[in-house]
N, C-alpha and C positions, 0 to 999 in steps of 0.2 A: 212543816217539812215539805222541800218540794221533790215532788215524782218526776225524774228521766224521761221522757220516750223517743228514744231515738230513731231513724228510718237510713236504711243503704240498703243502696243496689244497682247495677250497672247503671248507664244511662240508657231510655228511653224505655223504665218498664214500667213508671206510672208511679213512683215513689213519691213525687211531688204531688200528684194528684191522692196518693194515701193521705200524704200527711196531712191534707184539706179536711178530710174526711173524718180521721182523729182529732182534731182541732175542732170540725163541726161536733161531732162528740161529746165532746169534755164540755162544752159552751152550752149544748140541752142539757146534760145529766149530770153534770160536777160541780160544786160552789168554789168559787176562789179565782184567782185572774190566771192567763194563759200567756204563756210567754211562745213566739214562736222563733227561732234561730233558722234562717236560712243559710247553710253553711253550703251550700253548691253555689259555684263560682258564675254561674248562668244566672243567679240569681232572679226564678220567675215565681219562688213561692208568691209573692203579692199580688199576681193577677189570679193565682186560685184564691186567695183571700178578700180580694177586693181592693187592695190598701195602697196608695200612689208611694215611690221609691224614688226618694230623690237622693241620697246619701247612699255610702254601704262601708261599713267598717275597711272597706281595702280603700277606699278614696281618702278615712281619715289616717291611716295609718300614712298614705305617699304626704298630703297634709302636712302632717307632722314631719317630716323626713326631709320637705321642702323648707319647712322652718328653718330647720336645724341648720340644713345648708345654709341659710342666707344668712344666720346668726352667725356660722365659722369665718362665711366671706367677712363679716362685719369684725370679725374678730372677739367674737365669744368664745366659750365654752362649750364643746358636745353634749357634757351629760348637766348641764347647769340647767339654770330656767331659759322661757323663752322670752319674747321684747315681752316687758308688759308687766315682769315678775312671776308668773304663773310657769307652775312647774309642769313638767310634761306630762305626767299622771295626772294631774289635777284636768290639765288639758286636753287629755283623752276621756276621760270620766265626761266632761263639760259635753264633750264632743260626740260622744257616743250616745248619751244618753237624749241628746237633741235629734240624733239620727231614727230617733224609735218612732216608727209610723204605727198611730196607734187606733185601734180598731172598739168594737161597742165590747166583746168579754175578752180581746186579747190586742197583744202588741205582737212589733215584729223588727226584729235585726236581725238585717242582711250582712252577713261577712264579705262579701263580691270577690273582688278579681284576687288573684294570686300574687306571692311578693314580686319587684322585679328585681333593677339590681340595685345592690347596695345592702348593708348590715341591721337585718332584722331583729337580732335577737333582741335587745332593750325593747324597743316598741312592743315585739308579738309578747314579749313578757307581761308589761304592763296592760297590754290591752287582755291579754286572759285574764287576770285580774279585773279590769272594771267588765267584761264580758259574764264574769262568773260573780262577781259582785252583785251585777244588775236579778242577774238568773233568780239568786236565794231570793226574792221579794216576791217571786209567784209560785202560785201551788204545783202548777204545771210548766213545766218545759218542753216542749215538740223539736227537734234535731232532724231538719232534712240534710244529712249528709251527702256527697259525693263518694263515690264509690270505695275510696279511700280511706274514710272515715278520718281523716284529717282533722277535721277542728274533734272528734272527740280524742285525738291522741295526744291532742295539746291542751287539753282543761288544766288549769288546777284543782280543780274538784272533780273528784274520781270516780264519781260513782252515779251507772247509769243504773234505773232498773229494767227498764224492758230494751232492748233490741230487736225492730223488727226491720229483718232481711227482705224484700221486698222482689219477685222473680217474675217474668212473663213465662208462660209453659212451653218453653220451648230448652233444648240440652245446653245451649251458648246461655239461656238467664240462670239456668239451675247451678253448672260448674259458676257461673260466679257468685249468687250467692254462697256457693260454698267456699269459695275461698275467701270471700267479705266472711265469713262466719269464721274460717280456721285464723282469718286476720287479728281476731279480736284475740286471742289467747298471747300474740305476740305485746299487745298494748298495755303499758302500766298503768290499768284503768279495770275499776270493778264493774262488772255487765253481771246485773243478777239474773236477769233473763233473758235469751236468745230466741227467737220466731223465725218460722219462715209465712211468709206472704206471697201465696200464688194468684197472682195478679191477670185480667181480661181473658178469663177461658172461657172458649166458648161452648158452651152445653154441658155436655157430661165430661167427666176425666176419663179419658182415657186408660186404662188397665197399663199400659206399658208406662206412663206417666206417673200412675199411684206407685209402682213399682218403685221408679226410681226416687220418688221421694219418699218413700218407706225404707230406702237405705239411707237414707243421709242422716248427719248426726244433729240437724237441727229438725226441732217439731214444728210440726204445720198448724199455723194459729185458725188457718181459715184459706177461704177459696175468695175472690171477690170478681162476678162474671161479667163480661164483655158487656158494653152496654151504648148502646149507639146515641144516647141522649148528651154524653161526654163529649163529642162530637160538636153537637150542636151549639153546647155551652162556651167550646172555642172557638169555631166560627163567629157565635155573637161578639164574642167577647166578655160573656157575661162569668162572675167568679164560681167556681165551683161549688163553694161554699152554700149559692143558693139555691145549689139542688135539694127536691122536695125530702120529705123524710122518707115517702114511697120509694125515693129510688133504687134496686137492685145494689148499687156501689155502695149506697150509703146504710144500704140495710147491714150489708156483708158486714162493712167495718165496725159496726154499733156491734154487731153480736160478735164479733173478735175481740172489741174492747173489752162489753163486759165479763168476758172470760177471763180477763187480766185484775177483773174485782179494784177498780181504782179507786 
């Protein structure tokens, strides 16, 4: 069976650097391979991971899309096969699965750029299919979404277990993760768990801040504090990943994971 864990929340409150963090996770304490999905359109989970990105599922979908044109100019067929015999699913399959930069306990597909113009739906069809294909073969799944949660409202497999909402401490990161949280009710998609993630605080919380996330209708998985080593790790350039197990960030997330018993 593979486990869900999906991640959103606005841009720039450190959702990419969680999902480093859960990833480092599951790789010390969970047996099984880790799949990681970059579904933000910035496409930088692979410098927290370490992994060179040379593909992203949005380059093979224009790819394909390119084909098809020069096949019509040639005087093909849209939904037939491409030169060569090879049908277009088969060719996305081939194509996708080449694009996986793959790492020592986990792999990693980047979804990249957004569509532009022209008639997506065949392609993004079949590509959820080999996308959700590729997924069932690991134990784990990791989902850095964009705030939107876009690629999870287009699965074909429906079912996430944990969501976690990811928030800086401040009133503009909390209203949105609450509205990424009330988003999900709209989605034809099963979310068995919902978190919030209070992301780089610094020292103690605040009373007016506990407050206000004691009204909200998502629970608070954990706090994870400020930490100026993060810092450092981007300036070098060095992947998030190889921070120590000492560190503050990485301690936070270990003890939020294992609260989720995976």
């Amino acid at each position: 069976m593979t486990t869900t864990i999906a991640l959103a929340g606005k841009g720039g409150v450190g959702k990419t650097t969680t999902s480093g963090m859960v990833i480092k996770y599951l790789m010390q304490t969970q047996p099984g391979a880790i799949l990681a999905i970059d579904a933000d359109p910035s496409s930088n989970l692979n410098m927290v991971l370490g992994l060179d990105l040379e593909w992203t599922v949005g380059d093979i979908r224009e790819g394909l899309l390119e084909q098809v044109k020069e096949t019509l100019t040639a005087g093909g067929a849209a939904m037939g096969t491409l030169p060569g015999g090879i049908s277009k699913r088969d060719y996305l399959d081939y194509e996708v699965r080449a694009a996986i930069s793959e790492g020592d306990r986990f792999d990693l597909v980047a979804m990249g750029r957004s569509e532009g113009a022209g008639c997506y739906c065949a392609v993004n069809h079949n590509l959820r299919e080999v996308v959700d294909s590729i997924s069932k073969n690991y134990r784990y799944v990791v989902i850095d979404n964009e705030a939107g949660m876009e690629h999870l409202s287009r699965r074909t497999t429906r079912d996430v277990q944990h969501l976690l909402v990811v928030s800086d401490p401040t009133q503009r990161g909390l209203v949105a993760a609450e509205r990424i949280a009330n988003f999900r009710k709209q989605m034809d998609i099963r979310i068995e768990n919902t978190w919030l993630i209070l992301n780089r605080l610094p020292g103690e919380m605040p009373a007016p801040l506990q407050a206000r996330i004691e009204a909200m209708e998502i629970p608070l998985l954990g706090v994870v504090p400020s930490d100026a080593r993060l810092l450092e790790f981007e300036f070098s350039g060095r992947p998030l990943v190889e921070l120590g197990d000492d560190s503050p960030v990485y301690q936070a997330v270990a003890v939020m994971m294992a609260k989720l018993e995976l």
